[in-house]
SERO-4910 file (N, C-alpha, C, O; in steps of 0.05 Angstrom, whole numbers):
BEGIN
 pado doro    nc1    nc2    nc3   cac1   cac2   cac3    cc1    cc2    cc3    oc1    oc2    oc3
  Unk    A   1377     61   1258   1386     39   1241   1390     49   1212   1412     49   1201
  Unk    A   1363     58   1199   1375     71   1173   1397     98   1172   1410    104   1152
  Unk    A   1399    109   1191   1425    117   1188   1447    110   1192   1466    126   1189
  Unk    A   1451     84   1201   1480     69   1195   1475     59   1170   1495     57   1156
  Unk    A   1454     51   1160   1453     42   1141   1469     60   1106   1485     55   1088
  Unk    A   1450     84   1116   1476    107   1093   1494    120   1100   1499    142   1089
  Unk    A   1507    113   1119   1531    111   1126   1547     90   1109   1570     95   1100
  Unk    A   1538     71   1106   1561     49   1101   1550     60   1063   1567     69   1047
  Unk    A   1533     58   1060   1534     68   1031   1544     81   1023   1551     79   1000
  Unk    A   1551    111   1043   1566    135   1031   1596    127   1044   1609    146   1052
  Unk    A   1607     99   1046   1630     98   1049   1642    106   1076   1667    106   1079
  Unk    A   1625    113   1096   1638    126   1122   1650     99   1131   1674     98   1125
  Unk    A   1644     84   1138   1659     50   1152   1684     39   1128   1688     15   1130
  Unk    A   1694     49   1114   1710     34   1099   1728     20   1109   1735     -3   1104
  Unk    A   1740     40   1130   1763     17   1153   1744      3   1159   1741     -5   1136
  Unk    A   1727     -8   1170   1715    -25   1187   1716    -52   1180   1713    -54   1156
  Unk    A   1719    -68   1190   1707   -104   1185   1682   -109   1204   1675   -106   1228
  Unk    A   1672   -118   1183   1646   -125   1206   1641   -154   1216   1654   -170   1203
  Unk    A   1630   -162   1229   1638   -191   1252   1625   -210   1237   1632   -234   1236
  Unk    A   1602   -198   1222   1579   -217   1214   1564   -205   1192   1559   -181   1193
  Unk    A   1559   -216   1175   1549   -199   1142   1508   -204   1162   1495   -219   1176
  Unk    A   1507   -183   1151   1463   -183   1146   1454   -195   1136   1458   -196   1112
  Unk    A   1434   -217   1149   1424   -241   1132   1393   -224   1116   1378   -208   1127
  Unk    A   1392   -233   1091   1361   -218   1088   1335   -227   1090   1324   -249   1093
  Unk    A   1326   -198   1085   1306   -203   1105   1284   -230   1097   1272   -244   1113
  Unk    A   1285   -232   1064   1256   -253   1056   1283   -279   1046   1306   -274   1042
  Unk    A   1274   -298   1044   1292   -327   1024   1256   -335   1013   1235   -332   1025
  Unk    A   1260   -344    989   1240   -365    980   1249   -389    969   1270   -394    958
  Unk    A   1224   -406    977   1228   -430    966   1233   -438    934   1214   -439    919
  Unk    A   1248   -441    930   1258   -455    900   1238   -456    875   1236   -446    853
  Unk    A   1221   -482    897   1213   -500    887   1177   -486    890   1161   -483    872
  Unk    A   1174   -481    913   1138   -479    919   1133   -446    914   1109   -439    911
  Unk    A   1160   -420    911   1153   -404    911   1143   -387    927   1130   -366    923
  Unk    A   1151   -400    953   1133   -378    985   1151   -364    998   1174   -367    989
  Unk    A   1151   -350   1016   1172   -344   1032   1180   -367   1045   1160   -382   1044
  Unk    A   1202   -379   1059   1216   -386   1077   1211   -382   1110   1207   -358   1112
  Unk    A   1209   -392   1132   1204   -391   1152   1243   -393   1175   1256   -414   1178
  Unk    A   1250   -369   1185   1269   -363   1192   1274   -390   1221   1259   -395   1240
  Unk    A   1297   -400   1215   1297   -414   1245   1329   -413   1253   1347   -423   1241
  Unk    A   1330   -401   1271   1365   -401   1272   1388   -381   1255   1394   -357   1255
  Unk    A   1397   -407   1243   1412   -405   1224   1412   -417   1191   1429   -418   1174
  Unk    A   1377   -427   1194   1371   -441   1173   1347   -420   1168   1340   -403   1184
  Unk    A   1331   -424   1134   1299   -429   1132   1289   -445   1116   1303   -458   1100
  Unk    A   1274   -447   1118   1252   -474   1123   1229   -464   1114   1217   -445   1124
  Unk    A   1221   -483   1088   1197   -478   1069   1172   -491   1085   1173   -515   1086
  Unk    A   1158   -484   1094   1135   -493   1103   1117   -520   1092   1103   -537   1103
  Unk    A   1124   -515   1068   1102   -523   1048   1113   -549   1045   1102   -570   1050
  Unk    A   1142   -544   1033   1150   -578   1029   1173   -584   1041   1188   -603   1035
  Unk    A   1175   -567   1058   1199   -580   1092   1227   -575   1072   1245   -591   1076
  Unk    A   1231   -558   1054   1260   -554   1046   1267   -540   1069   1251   -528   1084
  Unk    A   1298   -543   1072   1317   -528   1090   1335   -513   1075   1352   -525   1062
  Unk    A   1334   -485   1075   1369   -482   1072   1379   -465   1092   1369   -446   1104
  Unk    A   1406   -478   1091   1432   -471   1110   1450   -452   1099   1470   -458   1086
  Unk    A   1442   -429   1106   1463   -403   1104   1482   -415   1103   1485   -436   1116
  Unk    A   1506   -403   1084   1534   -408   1098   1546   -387   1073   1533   -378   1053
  Unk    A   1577   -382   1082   1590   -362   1070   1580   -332   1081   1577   -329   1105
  Unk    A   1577   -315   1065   1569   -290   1056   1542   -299   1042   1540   -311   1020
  Unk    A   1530   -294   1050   1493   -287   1035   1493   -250   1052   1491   -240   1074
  Unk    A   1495   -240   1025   1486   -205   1037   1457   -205   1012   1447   -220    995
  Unk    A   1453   -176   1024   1419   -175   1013   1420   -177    977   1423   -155    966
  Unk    A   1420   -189    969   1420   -184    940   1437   -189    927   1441   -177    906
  Unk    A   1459   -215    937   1479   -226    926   1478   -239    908   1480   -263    913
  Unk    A   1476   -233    890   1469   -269    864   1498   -281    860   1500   -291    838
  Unk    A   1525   -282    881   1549   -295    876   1538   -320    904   1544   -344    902
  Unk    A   1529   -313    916   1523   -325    944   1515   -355    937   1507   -361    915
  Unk    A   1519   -376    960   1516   -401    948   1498   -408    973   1500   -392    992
  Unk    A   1477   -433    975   1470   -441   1001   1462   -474    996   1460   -482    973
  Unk    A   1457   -494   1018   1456   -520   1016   1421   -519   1014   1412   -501   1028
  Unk    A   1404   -534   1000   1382   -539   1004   1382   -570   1011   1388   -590    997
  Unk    A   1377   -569   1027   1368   -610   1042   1344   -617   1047   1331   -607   1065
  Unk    A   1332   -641   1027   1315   -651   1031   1302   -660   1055   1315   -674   1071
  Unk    A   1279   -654   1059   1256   -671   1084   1277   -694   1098   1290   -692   1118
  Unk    A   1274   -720   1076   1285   -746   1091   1320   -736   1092   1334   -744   1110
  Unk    A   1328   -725   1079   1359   -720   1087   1373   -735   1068   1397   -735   1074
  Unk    A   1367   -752   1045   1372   -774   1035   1389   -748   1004   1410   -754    991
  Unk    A   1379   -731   1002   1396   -714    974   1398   -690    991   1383   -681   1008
  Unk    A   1425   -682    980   1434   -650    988   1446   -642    958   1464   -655    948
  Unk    A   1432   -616    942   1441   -604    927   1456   -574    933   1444   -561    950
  Unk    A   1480   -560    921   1488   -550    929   1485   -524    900   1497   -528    879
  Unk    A   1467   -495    904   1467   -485    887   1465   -460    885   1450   -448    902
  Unk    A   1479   -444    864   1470   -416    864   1444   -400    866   1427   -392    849
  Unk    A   1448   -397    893   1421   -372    891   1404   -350    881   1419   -332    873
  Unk    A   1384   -344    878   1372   -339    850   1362   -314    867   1339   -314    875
  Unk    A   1383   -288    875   1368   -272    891   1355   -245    876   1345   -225    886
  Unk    A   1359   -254    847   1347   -216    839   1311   -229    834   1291   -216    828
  Unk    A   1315   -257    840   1279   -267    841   1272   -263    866   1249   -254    867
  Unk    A   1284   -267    892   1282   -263    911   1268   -234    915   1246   -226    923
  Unk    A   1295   -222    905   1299   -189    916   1267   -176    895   1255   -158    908
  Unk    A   1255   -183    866   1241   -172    867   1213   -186    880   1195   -170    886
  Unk    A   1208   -206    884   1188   -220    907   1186   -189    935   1165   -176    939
  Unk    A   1213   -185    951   1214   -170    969   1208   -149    964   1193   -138    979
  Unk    A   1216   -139    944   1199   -110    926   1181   -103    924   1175    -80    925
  Unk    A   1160   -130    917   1132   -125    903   1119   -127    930   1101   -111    934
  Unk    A   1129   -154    960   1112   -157    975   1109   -130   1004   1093   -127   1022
  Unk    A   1136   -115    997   1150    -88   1005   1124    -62   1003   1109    -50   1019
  Unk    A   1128    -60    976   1108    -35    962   1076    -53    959   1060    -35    957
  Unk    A   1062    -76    959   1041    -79    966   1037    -73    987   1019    -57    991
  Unk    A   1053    -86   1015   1042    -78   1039   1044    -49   1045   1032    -41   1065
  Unk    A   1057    -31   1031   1048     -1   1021   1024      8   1010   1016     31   1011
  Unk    A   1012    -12   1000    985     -8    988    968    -12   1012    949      3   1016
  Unk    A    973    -33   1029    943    -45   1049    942    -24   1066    920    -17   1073
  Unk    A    968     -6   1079    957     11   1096    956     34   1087    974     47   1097
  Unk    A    939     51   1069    935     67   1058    912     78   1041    911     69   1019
  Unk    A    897     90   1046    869     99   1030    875     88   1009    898     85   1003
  Unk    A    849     76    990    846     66    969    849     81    950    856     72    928
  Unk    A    843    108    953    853    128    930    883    131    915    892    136    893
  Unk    A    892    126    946    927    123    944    941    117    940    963    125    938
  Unk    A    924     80    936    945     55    926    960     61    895    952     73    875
  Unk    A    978     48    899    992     51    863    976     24    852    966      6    865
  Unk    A    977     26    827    972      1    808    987    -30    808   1009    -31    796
  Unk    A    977    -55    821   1006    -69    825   1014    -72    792   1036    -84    790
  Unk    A   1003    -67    771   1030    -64    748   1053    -47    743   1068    -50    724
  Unk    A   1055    -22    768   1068      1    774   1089    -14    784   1111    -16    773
  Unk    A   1077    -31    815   1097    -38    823   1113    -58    816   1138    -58    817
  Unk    A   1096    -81    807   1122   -106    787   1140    -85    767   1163    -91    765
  Unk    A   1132    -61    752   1146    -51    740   1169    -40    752   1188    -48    739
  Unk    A   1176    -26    769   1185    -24    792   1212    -40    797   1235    -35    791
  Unk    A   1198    -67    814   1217    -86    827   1238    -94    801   1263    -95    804
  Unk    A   1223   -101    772   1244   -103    752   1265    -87    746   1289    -94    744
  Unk    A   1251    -58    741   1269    -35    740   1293    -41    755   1314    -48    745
  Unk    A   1287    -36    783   1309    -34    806   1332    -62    798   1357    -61    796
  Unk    A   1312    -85    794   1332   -103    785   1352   -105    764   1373   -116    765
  Unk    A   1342    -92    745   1353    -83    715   1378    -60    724   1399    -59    711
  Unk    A   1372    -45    744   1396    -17    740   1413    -38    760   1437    -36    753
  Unk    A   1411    -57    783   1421    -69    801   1448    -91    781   1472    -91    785
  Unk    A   1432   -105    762   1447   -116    746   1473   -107    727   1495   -116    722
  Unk    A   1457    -85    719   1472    -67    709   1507    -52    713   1529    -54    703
  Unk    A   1491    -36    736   1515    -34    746   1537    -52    762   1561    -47    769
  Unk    A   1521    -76    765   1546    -93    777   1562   -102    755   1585   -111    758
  Unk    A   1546   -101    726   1564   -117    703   1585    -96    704   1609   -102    708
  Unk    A   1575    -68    700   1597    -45    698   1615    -49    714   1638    -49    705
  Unk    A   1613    -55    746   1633    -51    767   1655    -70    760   1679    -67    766
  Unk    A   1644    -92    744   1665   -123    734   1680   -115    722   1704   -114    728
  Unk    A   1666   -102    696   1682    -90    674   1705    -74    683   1729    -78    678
  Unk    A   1694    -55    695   1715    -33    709   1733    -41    731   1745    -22    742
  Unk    A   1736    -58    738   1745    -74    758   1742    -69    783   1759    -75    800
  Unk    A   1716    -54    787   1715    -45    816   1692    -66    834   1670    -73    827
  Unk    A   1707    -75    862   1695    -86    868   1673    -74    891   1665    -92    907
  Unk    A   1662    -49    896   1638    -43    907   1618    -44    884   1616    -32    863
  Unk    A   1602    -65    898   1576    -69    878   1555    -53    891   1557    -42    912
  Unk    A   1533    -54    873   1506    -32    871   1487    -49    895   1473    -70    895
  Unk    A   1494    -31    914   1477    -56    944   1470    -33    959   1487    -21    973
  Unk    A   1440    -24    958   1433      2    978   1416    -15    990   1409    -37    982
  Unk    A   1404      2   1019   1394    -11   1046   1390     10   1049   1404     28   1041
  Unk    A   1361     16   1068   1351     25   1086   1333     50   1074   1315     45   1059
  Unk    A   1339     81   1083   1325     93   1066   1338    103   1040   1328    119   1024
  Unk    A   1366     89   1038   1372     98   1010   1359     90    985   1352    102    965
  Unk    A   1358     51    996   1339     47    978   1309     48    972   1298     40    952
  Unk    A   1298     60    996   1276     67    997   1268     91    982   1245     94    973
  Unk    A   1280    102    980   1283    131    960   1289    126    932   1279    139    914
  Unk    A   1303    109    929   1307    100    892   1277     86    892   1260    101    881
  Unk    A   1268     64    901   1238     51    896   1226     83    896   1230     90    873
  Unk    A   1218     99    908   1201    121    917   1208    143    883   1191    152    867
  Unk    A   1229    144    882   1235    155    851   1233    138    822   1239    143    798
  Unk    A   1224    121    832   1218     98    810   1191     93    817   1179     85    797
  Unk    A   1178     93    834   1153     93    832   1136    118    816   1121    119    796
  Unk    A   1147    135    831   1140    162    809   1133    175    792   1114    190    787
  Unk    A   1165    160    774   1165    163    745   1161    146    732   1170    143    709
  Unk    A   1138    122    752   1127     97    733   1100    111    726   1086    112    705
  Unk    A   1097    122    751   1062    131    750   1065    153    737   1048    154    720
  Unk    A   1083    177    736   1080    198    709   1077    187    684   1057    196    672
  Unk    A   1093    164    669   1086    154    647   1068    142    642   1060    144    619
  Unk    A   1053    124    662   1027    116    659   1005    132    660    982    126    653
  Unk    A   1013    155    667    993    174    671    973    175    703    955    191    708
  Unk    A    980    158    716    968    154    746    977    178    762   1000    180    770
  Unk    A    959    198    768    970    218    783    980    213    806    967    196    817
  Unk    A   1004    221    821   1011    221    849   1035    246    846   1054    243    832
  Unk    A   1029    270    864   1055    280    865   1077    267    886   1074    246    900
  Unk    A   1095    282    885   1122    267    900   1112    266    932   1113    246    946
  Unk    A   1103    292    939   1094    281    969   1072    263    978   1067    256   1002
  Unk    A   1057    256    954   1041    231    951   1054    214    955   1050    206    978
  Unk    A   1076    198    940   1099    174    940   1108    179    965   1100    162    981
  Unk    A   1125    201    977   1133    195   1002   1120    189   1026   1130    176   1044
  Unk    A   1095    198   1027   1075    184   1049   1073    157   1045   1082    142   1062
  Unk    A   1060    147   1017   1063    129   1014   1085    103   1020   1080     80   1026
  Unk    A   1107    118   1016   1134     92   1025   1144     99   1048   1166     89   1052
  Unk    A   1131    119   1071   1135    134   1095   1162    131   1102   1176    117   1117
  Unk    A   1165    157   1082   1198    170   1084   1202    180   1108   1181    189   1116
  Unk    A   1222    184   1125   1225    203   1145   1224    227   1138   1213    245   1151
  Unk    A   1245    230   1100   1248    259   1100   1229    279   1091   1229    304   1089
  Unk    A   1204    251   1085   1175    258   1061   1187    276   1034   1177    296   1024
  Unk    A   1207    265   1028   1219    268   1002   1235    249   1003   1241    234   1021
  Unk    A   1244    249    970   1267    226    952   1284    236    938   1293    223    919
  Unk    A   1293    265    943   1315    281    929   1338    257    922   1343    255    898
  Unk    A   1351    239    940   1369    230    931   1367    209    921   1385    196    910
  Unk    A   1338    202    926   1341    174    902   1337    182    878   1346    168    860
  Unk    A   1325    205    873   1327    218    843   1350    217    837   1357    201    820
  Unk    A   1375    238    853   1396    245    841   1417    220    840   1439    225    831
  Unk    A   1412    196    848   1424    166    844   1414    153    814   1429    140    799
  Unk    A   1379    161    806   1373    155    782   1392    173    755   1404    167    734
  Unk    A   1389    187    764   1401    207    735   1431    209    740   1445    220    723
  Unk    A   1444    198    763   1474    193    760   1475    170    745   1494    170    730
  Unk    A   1454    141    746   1459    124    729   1444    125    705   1453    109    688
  Unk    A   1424    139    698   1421    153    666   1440    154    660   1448    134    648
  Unk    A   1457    173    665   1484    190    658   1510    169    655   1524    168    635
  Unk    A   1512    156    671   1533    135    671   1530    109    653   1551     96    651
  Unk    A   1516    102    643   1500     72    637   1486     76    606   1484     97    594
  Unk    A   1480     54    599   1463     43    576   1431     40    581   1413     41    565
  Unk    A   1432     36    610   1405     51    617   1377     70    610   1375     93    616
  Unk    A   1359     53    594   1342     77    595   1313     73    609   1294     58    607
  Unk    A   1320     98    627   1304    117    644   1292    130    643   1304    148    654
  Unk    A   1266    140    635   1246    164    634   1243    183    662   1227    183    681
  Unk    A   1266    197    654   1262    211    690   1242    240    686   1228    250    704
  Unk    A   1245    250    656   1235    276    650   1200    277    648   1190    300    648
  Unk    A   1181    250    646   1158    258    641   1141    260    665   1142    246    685
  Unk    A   1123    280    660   1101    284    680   1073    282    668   1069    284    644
  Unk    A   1053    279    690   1028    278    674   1016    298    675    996    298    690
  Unk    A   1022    318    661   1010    344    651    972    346    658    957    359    673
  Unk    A    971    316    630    933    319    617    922    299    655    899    301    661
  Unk    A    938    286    672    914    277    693    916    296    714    899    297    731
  Unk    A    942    316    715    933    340    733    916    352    732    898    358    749
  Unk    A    921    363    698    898    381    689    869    368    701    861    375    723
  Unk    A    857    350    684    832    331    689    827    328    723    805    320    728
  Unk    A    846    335    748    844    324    773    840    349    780    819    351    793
  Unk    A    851    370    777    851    404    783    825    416    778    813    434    789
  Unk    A    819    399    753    790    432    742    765    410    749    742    417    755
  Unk    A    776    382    749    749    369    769    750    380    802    728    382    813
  Unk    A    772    387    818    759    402    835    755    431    839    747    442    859
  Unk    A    761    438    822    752    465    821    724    477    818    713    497    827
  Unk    A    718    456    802    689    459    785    694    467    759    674    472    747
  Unk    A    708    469    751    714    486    723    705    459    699    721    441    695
  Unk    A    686    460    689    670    446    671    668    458    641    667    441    624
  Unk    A    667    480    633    668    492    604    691    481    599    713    480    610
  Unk    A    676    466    567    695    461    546    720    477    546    739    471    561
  Unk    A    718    499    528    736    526    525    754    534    553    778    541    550
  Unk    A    744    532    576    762    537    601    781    512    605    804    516    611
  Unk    A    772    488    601    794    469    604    810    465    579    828    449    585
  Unk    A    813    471    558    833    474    538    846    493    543    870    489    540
  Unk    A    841    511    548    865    535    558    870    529    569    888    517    558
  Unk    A    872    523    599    885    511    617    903    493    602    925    502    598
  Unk    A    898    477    597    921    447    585    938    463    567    962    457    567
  Unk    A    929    485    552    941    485    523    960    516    535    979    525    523
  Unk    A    951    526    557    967    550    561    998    537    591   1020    549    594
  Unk    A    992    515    607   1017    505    615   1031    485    593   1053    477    600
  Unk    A   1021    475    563   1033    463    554   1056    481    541   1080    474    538
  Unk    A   1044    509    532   1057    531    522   1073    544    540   1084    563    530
  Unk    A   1077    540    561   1090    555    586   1115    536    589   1137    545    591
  Unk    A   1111    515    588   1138    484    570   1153    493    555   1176    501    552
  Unk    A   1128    490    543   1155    499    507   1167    528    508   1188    536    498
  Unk    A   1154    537    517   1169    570    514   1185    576    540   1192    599    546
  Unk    A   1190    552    559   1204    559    587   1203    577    600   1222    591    607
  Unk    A   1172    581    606   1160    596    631   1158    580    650   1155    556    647
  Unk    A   1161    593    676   1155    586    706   1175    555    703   1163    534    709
  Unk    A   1205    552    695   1215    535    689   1223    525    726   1233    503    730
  Unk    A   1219    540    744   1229    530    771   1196    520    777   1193    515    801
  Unk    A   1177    518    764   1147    508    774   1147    480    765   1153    475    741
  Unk    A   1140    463    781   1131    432    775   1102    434    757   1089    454    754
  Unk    A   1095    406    747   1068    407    727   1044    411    743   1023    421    736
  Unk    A   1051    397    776   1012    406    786   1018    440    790   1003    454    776
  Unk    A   1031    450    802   1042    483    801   1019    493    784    996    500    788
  Unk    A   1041    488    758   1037    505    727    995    499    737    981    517    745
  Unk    A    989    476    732    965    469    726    949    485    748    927    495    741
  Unk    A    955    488    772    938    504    788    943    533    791    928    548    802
  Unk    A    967    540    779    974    566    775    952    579    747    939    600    749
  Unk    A    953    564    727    946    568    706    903    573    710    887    588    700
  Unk    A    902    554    729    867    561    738    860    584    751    840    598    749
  Unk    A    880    587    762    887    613    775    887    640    753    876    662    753
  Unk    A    901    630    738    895    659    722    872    659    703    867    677    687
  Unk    A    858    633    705    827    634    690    822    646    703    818    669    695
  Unk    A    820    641    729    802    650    744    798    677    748    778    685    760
  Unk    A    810    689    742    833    724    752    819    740    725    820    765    725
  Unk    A    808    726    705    795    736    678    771    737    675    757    757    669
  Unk    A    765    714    678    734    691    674    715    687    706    724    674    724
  Unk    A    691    699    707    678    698    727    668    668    740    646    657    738
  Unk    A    695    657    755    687    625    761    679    624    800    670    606    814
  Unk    A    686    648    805    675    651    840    693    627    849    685    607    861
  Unk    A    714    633    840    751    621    850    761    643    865    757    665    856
  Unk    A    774    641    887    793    658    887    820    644    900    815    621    907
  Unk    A    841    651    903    866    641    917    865    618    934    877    598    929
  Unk    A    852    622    954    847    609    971    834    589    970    841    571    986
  Unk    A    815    585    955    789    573    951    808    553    930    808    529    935
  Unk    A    823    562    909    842    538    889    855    525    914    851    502    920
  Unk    A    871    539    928    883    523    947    884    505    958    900    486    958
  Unk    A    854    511    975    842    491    984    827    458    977    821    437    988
  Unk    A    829    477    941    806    441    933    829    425    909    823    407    894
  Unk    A    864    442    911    879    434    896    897    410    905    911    400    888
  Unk    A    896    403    924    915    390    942    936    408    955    960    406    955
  Unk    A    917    430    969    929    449    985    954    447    983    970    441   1000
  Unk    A    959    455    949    979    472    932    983    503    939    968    519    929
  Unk    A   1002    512    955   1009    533    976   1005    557    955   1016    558    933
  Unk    A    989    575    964    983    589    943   1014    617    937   1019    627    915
  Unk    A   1027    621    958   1054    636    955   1064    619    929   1073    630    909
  Unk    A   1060    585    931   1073    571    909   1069    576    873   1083    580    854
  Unk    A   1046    575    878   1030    574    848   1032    606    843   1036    612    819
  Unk    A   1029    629    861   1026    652    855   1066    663    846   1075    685    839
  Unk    A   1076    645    847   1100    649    833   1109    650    801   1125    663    787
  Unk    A   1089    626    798   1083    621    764   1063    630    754   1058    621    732
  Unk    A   1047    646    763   1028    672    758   1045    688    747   1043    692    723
  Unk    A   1067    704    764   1077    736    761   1098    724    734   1104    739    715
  Unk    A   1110    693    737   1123    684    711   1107    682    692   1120    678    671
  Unk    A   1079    685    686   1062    683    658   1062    716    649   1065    730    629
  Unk    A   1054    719    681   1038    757    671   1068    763    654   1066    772    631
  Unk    A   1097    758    663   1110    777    654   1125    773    621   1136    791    608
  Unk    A   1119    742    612   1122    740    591   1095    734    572   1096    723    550
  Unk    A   1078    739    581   1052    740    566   1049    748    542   1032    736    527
  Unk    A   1063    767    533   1060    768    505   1072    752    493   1069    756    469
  Unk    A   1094    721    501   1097    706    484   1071    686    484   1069    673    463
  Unk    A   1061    683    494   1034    669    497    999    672    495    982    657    506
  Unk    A    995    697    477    985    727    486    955    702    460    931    701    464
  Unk    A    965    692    444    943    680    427    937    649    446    916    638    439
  Unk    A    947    640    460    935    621    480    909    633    490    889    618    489
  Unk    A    904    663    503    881    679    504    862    677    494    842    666    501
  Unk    A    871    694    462    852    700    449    837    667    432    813    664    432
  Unk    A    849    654    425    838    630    419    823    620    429    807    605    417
  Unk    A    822    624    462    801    610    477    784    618    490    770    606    506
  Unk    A    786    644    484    763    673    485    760    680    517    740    684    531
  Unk    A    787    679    523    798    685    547    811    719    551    833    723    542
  Unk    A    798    738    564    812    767    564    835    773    577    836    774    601
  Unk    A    858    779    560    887    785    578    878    806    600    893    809    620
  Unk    A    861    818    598    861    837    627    851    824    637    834    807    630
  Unk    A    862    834    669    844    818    699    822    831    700    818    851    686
  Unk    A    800    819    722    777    823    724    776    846    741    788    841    762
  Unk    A    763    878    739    772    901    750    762    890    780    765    905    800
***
């Protein structure tokens, strides 16, 4: 199913007509604010017996879409525009909580992550459909399945890097149980609409200081002096664009790694590996041989923190 689904996103069906538009998946009540109870071709508020009756085109996230709401006794019928980017983030938030219930408690995101989130998506959703008006194009911004599961999954992300809530990316994809346990393309959908748009997006920050703090708590590495080098020698590996193909937990467990390679901490390779979030040590030992070989631009990160550039014989 989700691969017809990006199919029709990436335009493969363009000849096609299809028999019957996708009704979605949640409606809420107006008025009481609950979900809707599916019957037919109607739903039906539980709470205070509203009905509404599909009709037209209702696709997932239409806010042009119109539907009848009819009273209990039948005595008033109003006829009104549907209010679906309230809908659509209701489905968002109750989407990525039930992401939270089946999942270690360590793992859940913050639900202020995720309302942040469902807005986001709504905001670039709006967005680009004003653009598509403007421009006169009529394919609007409408992803399904795991496409849009991968934009939430890259927006969850880079909510929790700015808040500083650690999760790396294969954290998030368990979490929103990707098939591909990555979100390469919902990234590269975010920074196509960076790039395109008035949009602003924080796609570049990571949380450097809660890797650091999550890394040398399991390592054991407790000296003052050893955890400032650490922070202060991948912050310097940034600015001076070392190990620029290494992500921030990388740098951060690469960088203990070469405490360790100095400083008598009864670490070795394996042993970081293991208590880093079995961070592959071929991985991190990449941004090792990238420090050793420009080290002398970084050579007073060392000595400052009374750290010896030679390894331990």
């Amino acid at each position: 199913m989700d691969e017809g689904f990006e199919l029709l996103d990436e335009e493969q069906f363009a000849g096609l007509q299809l028999s019957a538009p996708p009704i979605p998946k949640y409606n809420y009540c107006e008025t009481c604010n609950v979900p809707m109870t599916r019957n037919a071709n109607t739903w039906t508020c539980t709470s205070c017996g509203c009905i509404r009756n599909i009709e037209g085109e209702i696709r997932d996230c239409d806010e042009n879409s119109f539907a009848t709401l009819q009273f209990r006794n039948g005595s008033r019928v109003w006829r009104i525009c549907g209010d679906y980017s309230r809908a659509q983030y209701r489905e968002i938030v109750d989407l990525l909580s039930a992401n939270n219930a089946r999942c270690r408690p360590e793992a859940r995101i913050p639900i202020e992550i995720i309302e942040r989130v469902a807005i986001l998506y709504n905001e670039i959703q709006k967005s680009e459909n004003v653009n598509s008006a403007v421009n006169g194009d009529a394919k609007k911004f409408v992803k399904r399945g795991n496409n849009k599961n991968e934009i939430l999954a890259a927006l969850t992300f880079h909510e929790c890097s700015k808040a500083n809530v650690v999760r790396k990316k294969g954290d998030i994809a368990e979490w929103m149980d990707l098939k591909r346990r990555g979100f390469s393309r919902g990234e590269g959908t975010l920074k196509t609409l960076k790039t395109g748009s008035k949009l602003k997006l924080q796609l570049d920050v990571e949380a450097k200081d809660s890797f650091v703090e999550r890394y040398l708590n399991a390592s054991g590495v407790m000296d003052a002096r050893h955890r400032k080098f650490v922070s202060e020698l991948v912050q310097r590996c940034v600015d001076e664009y070392i190990g620029t193909g290494s992500v921030v937990p990388t740098k951060v467990v690469g960088a203990i790694y070469i405490l360790a390679s100095r400083v008598e901490l009864g670490l070795t390779a394996d042993t970081i590996q293991d208590r880093c979030d079995n961070i592959k040590k071929n991985t991190f030992m990449r941004f090792v041989r990238s420090v050793e070989e420009n080290i002398d631009l970084i050579e007073n990160v060392f000595r400052e923190n009374g750290v010896p550039l030679e390894l331990i014989s």
